[in-house]
C-alpha positions in Angstrom: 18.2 1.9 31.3 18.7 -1.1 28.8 17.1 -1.9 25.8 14.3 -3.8 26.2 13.4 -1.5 29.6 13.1 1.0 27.2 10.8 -0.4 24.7 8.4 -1.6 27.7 8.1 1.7 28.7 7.7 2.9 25.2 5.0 0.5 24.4 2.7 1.2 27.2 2.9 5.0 26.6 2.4 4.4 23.0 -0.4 1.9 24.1 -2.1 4.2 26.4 -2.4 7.2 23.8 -3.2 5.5 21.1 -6.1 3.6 22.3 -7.2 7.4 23.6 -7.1 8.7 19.9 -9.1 5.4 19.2 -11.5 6.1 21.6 -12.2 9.6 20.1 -13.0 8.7 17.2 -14.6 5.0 16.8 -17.9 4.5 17.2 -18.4 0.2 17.8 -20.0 -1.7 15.2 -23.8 -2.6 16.0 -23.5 -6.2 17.7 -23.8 -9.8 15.3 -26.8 -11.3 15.8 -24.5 -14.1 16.2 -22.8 -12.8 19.2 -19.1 -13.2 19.8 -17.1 -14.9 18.2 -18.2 -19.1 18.6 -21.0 -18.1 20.3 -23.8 -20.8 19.3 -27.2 -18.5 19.7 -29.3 -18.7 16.1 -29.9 -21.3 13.7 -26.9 -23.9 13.1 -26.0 -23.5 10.3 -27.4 -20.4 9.4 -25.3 -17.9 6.7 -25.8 -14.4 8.7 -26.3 -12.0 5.8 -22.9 -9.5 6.6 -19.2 -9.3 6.9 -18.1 -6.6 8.9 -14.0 -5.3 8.0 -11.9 -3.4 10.2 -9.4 -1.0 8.1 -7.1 1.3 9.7 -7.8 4.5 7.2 -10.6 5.7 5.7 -10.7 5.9 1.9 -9.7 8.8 0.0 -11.8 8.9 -2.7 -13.8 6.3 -4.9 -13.1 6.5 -8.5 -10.0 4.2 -8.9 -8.1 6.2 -11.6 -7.3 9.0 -8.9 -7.0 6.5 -5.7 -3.5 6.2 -3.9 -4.5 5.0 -0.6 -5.2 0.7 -0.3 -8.8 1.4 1.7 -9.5 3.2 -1.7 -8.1 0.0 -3.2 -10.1 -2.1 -1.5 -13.4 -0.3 -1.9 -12.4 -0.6 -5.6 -11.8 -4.7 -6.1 -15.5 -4.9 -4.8 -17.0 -2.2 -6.8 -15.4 -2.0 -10.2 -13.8 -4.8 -12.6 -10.7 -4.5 -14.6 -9.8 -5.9 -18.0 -7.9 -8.4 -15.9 -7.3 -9.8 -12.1 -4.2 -10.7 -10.6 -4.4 -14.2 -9.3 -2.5 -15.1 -5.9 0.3 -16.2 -8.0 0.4 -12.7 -9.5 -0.8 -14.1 -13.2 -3.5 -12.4 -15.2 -6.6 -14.2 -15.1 -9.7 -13.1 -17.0 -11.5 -9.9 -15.6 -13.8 -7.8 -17.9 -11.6 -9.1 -20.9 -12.3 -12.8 -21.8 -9.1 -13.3 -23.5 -6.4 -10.9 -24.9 -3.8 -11.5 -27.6 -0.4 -9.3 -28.7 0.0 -9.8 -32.3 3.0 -7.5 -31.8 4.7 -6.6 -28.8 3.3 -2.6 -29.4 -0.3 -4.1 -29.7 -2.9 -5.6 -27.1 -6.5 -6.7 -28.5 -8.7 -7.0 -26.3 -12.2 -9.5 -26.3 -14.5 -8.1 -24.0 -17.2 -9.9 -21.9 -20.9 -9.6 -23.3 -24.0 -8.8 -21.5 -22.3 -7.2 -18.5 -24.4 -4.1 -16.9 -23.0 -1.2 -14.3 -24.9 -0.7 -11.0 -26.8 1.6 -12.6 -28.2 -0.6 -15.1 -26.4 0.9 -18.1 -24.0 -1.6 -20.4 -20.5 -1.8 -20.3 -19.0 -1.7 -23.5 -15.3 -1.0 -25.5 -16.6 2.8 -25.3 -16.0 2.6 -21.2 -12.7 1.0 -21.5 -11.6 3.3 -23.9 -12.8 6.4 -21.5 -11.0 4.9 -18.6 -7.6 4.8 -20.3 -7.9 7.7 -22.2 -8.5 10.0 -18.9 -5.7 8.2 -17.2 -3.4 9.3 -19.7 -4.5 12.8 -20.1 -1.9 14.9 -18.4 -5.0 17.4 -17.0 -6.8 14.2 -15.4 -3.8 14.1 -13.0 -4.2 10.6 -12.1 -1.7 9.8 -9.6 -0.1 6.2 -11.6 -0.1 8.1 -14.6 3.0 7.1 -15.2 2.0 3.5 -14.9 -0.1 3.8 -18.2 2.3 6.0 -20.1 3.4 3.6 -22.7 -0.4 4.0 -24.1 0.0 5.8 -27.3 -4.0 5.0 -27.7 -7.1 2.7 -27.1 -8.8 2.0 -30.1 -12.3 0.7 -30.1 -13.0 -2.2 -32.7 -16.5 -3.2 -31.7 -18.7 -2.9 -28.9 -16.9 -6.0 -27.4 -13.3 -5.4 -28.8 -10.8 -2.9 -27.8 -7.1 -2.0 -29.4 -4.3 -1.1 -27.9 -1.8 0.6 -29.5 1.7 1.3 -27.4 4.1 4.1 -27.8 6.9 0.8 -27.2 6.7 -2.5 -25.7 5.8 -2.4 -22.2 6.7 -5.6 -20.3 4.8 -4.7 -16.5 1.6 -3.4 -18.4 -0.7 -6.4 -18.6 -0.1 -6.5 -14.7 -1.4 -2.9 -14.3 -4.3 -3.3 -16.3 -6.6 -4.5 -13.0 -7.2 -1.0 -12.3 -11.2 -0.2 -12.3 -13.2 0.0 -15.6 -15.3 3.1 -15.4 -18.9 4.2 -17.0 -17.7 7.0 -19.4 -21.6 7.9 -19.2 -21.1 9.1 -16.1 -17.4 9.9 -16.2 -17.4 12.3 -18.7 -20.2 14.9 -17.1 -16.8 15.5 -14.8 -18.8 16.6 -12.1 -16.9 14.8 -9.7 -19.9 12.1 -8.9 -17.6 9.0 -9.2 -15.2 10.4 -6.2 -18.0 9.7 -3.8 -20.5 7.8 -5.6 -18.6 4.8 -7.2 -20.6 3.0 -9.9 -18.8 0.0 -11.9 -19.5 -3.6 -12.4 -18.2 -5.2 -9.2 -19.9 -8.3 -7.4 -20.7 -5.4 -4.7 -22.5 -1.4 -4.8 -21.6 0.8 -2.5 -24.6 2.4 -1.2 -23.3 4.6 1.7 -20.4 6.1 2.7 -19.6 7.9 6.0 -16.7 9.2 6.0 -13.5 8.3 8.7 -16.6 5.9 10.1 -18.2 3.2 8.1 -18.2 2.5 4.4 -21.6 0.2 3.6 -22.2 -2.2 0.3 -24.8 -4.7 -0.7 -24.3 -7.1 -3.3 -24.9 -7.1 -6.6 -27.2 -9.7 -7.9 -26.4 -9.3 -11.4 -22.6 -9.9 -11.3 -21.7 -11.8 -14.1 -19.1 -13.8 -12.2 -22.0 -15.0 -10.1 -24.0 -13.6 -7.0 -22.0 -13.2 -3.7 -22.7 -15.3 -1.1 -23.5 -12.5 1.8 -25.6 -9.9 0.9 -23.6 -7.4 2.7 -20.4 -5.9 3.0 -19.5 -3.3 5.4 -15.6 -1.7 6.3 -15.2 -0.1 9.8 -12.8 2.3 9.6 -10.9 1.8 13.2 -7.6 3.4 13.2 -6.4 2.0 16.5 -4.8 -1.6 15.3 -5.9 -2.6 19.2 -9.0 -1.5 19.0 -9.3 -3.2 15.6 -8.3 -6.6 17.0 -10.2 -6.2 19.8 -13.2 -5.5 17.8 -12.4 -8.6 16.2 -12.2 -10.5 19.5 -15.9 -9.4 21.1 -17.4 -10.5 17.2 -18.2 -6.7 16.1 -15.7 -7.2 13.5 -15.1 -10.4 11.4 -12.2 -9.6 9.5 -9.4 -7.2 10.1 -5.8 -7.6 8.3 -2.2 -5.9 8.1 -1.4 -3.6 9.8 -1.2 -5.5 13.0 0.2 -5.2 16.2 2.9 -8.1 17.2 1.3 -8.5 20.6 -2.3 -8.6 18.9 -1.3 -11.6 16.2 0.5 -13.6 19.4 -3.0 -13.6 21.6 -5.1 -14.0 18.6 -3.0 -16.9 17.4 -3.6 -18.5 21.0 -7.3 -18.1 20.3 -9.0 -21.4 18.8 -11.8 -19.2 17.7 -9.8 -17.2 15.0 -7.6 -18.0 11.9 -4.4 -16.4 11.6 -3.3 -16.8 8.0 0.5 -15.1 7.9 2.5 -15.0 4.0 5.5 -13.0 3.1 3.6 -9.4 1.3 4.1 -7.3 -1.5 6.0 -4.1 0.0 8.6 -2.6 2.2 8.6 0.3 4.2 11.0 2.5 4.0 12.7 5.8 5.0 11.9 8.5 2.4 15.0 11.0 1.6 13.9 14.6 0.9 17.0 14.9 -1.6 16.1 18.9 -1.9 16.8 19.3 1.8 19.6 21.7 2.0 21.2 18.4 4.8 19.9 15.8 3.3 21.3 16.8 -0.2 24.1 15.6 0.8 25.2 11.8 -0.1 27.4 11.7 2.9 24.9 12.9 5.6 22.2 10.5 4.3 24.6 7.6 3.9 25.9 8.3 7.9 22.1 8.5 8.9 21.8 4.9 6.8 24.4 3.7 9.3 22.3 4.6 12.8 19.5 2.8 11.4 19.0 -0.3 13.3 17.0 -2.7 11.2 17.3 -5.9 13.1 16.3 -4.0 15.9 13.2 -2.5 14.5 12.3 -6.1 13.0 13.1 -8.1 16.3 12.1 -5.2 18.9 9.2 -3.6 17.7 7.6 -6.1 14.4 8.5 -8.8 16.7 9.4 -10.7 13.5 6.3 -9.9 12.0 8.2 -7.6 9.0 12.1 -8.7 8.6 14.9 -6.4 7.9 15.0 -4.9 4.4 17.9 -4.2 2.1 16.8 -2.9 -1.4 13.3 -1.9 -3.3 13.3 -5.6 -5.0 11.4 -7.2 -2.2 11.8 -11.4 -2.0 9.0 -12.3 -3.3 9.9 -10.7 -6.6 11.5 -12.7 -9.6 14.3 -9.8 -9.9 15.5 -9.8 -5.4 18.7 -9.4 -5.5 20.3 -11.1 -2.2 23.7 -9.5 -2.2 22.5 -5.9 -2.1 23.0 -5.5 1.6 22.5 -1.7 2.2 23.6 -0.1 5.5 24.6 -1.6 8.4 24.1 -0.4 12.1 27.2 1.1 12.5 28.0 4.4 14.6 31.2 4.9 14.1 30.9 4.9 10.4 28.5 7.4 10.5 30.4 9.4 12.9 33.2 9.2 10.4 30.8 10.1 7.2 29.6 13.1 9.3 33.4 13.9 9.5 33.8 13.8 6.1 30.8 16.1 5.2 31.9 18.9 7.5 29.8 18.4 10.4 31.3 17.9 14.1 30.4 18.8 17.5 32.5 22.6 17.8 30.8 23.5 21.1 30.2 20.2 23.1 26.9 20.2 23.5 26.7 16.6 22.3 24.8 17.8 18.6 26.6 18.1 15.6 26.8 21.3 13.8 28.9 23.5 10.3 29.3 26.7 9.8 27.3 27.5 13.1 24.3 25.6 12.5 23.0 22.8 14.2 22.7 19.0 12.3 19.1 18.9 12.8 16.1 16.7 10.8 12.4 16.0 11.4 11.4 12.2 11.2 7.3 12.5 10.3 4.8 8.9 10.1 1.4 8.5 10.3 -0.5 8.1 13.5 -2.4 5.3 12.6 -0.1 3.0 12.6 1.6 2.1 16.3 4.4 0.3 14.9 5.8 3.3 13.0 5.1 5.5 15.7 7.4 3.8 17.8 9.9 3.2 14.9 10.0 6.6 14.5 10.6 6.8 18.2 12.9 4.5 18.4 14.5 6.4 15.4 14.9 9.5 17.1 16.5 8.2 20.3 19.5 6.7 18.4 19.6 9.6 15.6 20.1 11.9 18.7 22.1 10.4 20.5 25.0 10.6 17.6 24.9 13.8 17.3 21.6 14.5 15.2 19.0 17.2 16.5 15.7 15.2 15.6 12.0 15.9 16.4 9.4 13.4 15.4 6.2 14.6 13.8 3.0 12.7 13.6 -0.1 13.1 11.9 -3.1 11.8 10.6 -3.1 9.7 7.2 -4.9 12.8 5.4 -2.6 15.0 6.3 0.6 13.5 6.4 0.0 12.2 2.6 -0.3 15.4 1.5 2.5 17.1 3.2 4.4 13.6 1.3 3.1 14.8 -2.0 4.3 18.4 -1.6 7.1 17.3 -0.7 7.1 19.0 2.7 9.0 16.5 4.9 12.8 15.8 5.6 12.8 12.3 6.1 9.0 9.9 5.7 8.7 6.7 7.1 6.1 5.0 5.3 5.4 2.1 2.9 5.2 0.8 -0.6 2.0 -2.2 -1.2 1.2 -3.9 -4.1 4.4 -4.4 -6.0 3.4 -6.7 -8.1 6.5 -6.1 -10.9 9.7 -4.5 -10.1 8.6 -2.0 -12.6 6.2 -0.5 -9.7 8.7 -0.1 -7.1 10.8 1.5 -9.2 9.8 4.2 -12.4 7.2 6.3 -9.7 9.5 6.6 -6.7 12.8 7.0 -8.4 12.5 7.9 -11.8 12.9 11.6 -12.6 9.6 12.1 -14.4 7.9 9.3 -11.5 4.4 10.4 -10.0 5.4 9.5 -6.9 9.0 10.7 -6.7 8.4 12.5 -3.3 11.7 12.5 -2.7 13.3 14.5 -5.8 15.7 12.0 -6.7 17.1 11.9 -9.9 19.7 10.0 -11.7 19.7 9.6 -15.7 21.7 6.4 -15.4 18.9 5.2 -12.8 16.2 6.3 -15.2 17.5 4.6 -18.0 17.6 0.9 -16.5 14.2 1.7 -15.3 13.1 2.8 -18.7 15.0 -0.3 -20.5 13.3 -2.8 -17.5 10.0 -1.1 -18.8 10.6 -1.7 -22.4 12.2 -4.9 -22.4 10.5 -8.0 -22.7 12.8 -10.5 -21.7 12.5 -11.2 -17.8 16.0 -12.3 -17.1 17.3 -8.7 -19.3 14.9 -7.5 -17.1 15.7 -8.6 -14.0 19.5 -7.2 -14.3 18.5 -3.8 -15.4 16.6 -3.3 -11.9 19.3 -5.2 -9.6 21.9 -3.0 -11.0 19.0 0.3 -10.7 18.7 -1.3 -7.1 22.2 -1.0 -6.0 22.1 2.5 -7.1 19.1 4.0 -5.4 20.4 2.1 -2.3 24.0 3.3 -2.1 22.7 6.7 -2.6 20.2 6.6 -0.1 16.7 7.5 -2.0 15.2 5.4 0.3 16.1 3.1 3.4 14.3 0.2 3.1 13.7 -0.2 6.8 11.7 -4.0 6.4 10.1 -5.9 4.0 6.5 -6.5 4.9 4.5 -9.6 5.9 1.1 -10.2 5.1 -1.3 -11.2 7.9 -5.2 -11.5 7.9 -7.0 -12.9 11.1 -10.5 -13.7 10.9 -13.5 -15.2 12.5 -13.4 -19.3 12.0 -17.0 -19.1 11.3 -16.2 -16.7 8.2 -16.3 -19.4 5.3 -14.8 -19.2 1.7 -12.5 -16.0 1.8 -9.1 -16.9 0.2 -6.8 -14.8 0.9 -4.3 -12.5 -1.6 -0.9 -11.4 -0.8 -1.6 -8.0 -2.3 -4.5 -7.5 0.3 -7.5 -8.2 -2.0 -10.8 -8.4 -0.7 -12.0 -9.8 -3.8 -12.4 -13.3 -2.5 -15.0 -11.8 0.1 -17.7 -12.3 -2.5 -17.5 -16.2 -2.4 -17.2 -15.9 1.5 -20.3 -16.1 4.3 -20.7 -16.3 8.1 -21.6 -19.3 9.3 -23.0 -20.1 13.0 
């Protein structure tokens, strides 16, 4: 059977059983009074009073120092302000901090806005700001991008409207970090778990009902001190199918759903005069996570051979259909440090056959799978089932890996779950994605330094932690920018991760949805300045 034979088949099987989880799950949004999409029944003209959102996962939780999920993310641009926002351009802009100043580069003062309440009515002062940072900080909070904030010696409250802070060293990435969600410590500090599923901040939107791995429902806030939003109301379907999702989008029960996508989805929509189709390169890669405690995959040899059956162009052509391109190293293109001569692995078979050689591992008894010392060459390839594509990567995956000689089952779960068994570090090799990346510094001291939060992987290397740490601390951006293309070529030769493809960005939305402009990073901020037209 050739190639493309195969992936037919594949699709339609993958097709068929996803839309059968889908259908299990998703309950359809209550019908627009404006019918389907370019229907003409109501008033002309008339701003119907909600957006509806199709995301893929649910969210899992609501305070934003403990999120790690980009639902969670995008429940908190709406509900909560930071001390700054990241324009489209990736440059701070003005948040819950009018201006900011460094006297020094281990100092940042802070002039806070005045007047500005939290949903519940209470002010927002230097108190909250201090609260949030100091719990992010706190080894027993456990936030999860810790790690992001440790340069924070301590926040220092001048004022009601004027906050210090004082850093252990100059922190180049930090300013960019600092978007994260300003909490109310009034209601922070009873640590009774209330903000998790009950987010109050100061956010152009309130949530006001959550129901969970369904619908996530907001109003606005009247009192936003950037000015009221436009629609009234806000609500996120959580529809994990990306099918279902776009066909929720078609029959106008959804307005707005965005990456991830299905090729064959974008293709028909883009044929649709109804719909915009706005497509921009992203901010992330996905990648094949290496369990470097795996008593096979500790091995540089085996994970370099298993580098070499990986067939990006494949993947990107085949089963992105373009949509993601092939991916070399964690410094994505759209970042000032991308480093165009770090190749990575090529699809090569014979090279890995050779590398296997080298490690030990051959096939003694002819039963086409490799094996050492009596024991079989054998991995598990885990994704998430949410996401077609990388079901069928992983599919795809598995086909090649076995048929050079490596035993592999694939393993699929739900979000949930397969997060946490990423966490625990129960997995031999992950394929999943980093969003979000908005300074190298992100893609590279949690996943690959040895004290990272989000080193799944165990991976550890004190010369790769010390260009990460000097990137961190150094403020010049082209000193910068060689510490992590030489940290790059490092993590990549040693195969921490395989960058597999570096993402797109797509969003695809009703025409008659007016005003949203849209973010690389994902942002569903610029839904507050957006309405639904007839």
């Amino acid at each position: 059977m050739n190639k493309k034979s195969w992936f037919s088949i594949l699709f339609v099987m993958m097709f068929i059983f996803s839309a059968f989880l889908a259908g299990c799950s998703y309950e359809k949004p209550a019908s627009n009074n404006t019918g389907s999409a370019g229907s003409d029944d109501g008033d002309a003209g008339a701003a119907r009073d909600e957006i509806k959102v199709g995301l893929d996962v649910d969210a899992g939780t609501m305070d934003p120092r403990l999120s790690k999920d980009t639902s969670a993310k995008r429940v908190s641009e709406l509900v909560y302000d930071g001390l700054i926002r990241l324009s489209a351009n990736l440059e701070p802009e003005p948040g819950l901090a009018e201006k900011w100043e460094s006297p020094d580069p281990t100092t940042w003062i802070f002039t806070l806005r005045q007047d500005v309440t939290f949903h519940d009515g209470e002010p927002f002062t230097a108190e909250d700001v201090k609260y949030t940072f100091d719990s992010l900080i706190d080894p027993d909070f456990q936030a999860p991008y810790s790690s992001l904030y440790e340069p924070i010696k301590s926040v220092e409250v001048v004022d009601d409207y004027q906050v210090k802070f004082i850093l252990k060293e100059p922190s180049a990435p930090l300013l960019s970090y600092l978007d994260i969600g300003i909490v109310p410590k009034h209601i922070g500090e009873k640590n009774d778990n209330t903000l998790s599923n009950n987010p109050i901040g100061t956010g152009p939107y309130k949530m006001v009902k959550w129901d969970k791995n369904s619908k996530i429902s907001f109003e606005a806030n009247e009192k936003y001190w950037g000015g009221s939003p436009k629609t009234n109301k806000l609500t996120y379907f959580i529809i994990p199918d990306n099918s279902t999702r776009v066909a929720s989008l078609e029959s106008g029960d959804i307005d707005i759903v965005h990456s991830p996508l299905s090729p064959q989805d974008i293709k028909r929509i883009k044929e649709n005069d109804q719909f915009e189709v706005i497509e921009t390169e992203g901010l992330g890669f996905t990648y094949l996570n290496f369990n470097q405690k795996h008593p096979i995959l500790s091995d540089l040899k085996v994970r370099q051979a298993i580098a070499h059956l990986v067939n990006k162009e494949v993947i990107s052509s085949d089963i992105y259909q373009g949509m993601d391109t092939p991916g070399k190293s964690p410094l994505i293109p759209a970042s000032w440090a991308y480093d165009e001569s770090i190749s990575g692995f090529s699809y090569d078979p014979a090279k890995a056959a050779a590398l296997f050689k080298e490690a030990g591992w051959e096939d003694s008894d002819g039963d086409s799978i490799l094996d050492k010392e009596g024991e079989k060459l054998k991995i598990t390839l885990s994704t998430h089932s949410e996401d077609p594509n990388r079901m069928q990567a992983v599919e795809y995956l598995q086909n090649e890996f076995t048929k050079n000689g490596v035993e592999t089952e694939v393993k699929t779960s739900e979000w949930p779950t397969f997060s946490t068994g990423l966490t625990e570090g129960n997995f031999d090799i992950a394929l999943v994605g980093w969003l979000n990346l908005v300074d190298p510094d992100r893609s590279f001291y949690n996943p690959f330094h040895t004290n990272g939060g989000s080193n799944y992987g165990k991976y550890s290397n004190a010369t790769v932690d010390e260009l990460i740490e000097k990137g961190r601390t150094t403020l010049e951006q082209a000193e910068r920018k060689s510490f992590y293309q030489e940290a790059a070529k490092i993590v990549t030769e040693e195969v921490a991760y395989d960058v597999l493809l570096y993402q797109g960005y797509i969003a695809m939305y009703n025409k008659n949805l007016k005003g949203f402009t849209e973010h690389p990073a994902g942002s569903f901020y610029g839904l507050k300045d957006a309405e639904i037209t007839n």
